[in-house]
C-alpha positions as CSV (number, residue, x, y, z in Angstrom):
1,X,-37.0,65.3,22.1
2,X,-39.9,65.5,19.2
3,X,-39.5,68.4,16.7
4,X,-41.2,70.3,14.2
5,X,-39.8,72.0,11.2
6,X,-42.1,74.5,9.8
7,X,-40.1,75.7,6.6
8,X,-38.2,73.0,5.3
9,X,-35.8,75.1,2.9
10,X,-32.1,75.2,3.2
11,X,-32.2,76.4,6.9
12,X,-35.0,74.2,8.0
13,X,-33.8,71.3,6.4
14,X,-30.1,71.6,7.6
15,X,-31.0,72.4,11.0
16,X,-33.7,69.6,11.7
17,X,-31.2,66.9,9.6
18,X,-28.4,67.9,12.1
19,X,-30.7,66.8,15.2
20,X,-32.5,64.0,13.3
21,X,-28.9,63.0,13.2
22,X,-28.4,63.7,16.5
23,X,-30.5,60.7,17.6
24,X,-34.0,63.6,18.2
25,X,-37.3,62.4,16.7
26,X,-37.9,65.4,13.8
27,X,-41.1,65.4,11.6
28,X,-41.3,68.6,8.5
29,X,-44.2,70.0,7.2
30,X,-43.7,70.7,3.7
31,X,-45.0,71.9,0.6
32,X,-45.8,69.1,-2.0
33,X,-42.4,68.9,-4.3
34,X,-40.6,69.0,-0.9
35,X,-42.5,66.6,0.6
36,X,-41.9,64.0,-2.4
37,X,-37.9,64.6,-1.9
38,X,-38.3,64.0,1.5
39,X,-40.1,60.5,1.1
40,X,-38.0,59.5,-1.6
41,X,-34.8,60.8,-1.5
42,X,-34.6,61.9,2.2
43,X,-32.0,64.8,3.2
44,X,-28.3,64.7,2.3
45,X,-26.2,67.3,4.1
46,X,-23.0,68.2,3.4
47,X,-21.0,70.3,6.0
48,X,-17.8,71.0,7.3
49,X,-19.4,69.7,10.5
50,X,-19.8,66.5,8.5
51,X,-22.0,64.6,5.7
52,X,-26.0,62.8,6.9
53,X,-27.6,60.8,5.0
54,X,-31.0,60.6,6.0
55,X,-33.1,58.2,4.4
56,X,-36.3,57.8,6.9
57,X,-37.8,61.1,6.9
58,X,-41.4,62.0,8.6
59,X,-42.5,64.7,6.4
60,X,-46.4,66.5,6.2
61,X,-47.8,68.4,4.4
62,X,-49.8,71.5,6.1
63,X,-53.3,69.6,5.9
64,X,-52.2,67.3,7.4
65,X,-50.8,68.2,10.3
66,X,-54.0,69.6,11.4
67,X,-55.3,66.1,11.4
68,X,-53.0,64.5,13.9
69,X,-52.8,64.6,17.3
70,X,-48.7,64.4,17.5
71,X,-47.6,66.6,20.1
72,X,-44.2,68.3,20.0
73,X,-41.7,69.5,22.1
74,X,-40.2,72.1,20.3
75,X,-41.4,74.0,17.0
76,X,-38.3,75.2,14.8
77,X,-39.8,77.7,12.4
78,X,-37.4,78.5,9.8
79,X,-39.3,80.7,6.9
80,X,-38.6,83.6,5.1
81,X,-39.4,86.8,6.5
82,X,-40.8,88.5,3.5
């Protein structure tokens, strides 16, 4: 299954680390100091449902997501409602 994060804070980024983990192909669109963790330091989660570490991660940035023609299965949107 390919997945888009849109909102890759706490929620987003648990969430869409649990099914890259999972084995699903997950890309995040990010804002530019998110992005850079992303590419370098990938996403670490630490749950009692057990600890990822998730090197390889496809992040974007909103530009450029417009420029692609990826298409995707499901959209998680996982931004703050105010």
């Amino acid at each position: 299954m390919n997945v888009l994060v849109i909102g890759s804070g706490a929620i987003g980024s648990y969430f869409g680390g649990c099914l890259l983990a999972a084995g699903h192909d997950v890309s995040f669109v990010a804002r530019e100091e998110r992005y850079r963790q992303f590419t370098t330091k990938g996403i670490h989660i630490t749950s009692i449902c057990g600890n990822h570490v998730l090197p390889n991660i496809k992040a974007y940035l909103p530009n450029e997501l417009m420029h692609t023609s990826i298409e995707f299965d499901v959209v998680l949107l996982a931004v703050k409602s105010n």
